[in-house]
N, C-alpha and C positions, 0 to 999 in steps of 0.2 A: 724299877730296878735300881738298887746303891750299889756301887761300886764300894769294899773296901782292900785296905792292903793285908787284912789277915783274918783269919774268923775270930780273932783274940777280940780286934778294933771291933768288928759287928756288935759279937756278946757283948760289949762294954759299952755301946751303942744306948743314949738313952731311950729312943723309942724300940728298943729288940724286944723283941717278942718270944719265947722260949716255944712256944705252940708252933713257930716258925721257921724253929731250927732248922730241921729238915730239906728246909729249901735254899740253903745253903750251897754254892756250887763255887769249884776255884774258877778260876778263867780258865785254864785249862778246859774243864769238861765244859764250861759255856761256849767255848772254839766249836767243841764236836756236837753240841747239840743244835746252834745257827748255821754251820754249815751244811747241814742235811739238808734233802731233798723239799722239807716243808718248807724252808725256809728261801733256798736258794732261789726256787721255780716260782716265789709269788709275782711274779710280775707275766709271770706265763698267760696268755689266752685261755688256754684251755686249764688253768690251776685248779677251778673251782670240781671239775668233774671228776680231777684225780686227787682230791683232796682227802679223800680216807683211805687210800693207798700210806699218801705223805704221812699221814698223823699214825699211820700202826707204825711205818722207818722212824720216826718221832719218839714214839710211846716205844720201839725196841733200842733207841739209843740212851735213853734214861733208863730203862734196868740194865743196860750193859754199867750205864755208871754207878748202879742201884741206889735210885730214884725212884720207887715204887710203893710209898707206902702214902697214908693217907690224904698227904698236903700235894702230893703229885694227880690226885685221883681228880676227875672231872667232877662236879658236883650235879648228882641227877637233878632233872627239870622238877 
């Protein structure tokens, strides 16, 4: 993960990647996406078993930011 101060500074970034735009997020929606439930409970006993609960609250707080298109999809096995 790069932190920068704007997506102006990313795109002007000599390693940016255009294929990658999409995964572009302000801090703002990174607050609300680490603070979920997946992220909160890792250190739980019990995380592992409720861990596809965690990742659908996950996978529904990235299309509230609409985050849903290719670069977000899991890559099948």
């Amino acid at each position: 993960m790069n932190l920068f101060r704007s997506e102006e500074h990313i795109r002007n970034w000599a390693r940016f990647d255009p294929a990658t735009a999409e995964g572009i997020l302000s801090l703002s929606d990174l607050v609300k996406l680490f603070s979920g439930i997946y992220f909160r409970r890792r250190l739980d006993g019990d995380w592992v078993s409720h861990s596809r609960e965690y990742v659908r609250e996950m996978v529904d707080t990235l299309a509230k930011l609409g985050k849903t298109g290719p670069f977000w999809k899991r890559p099948k096995p």
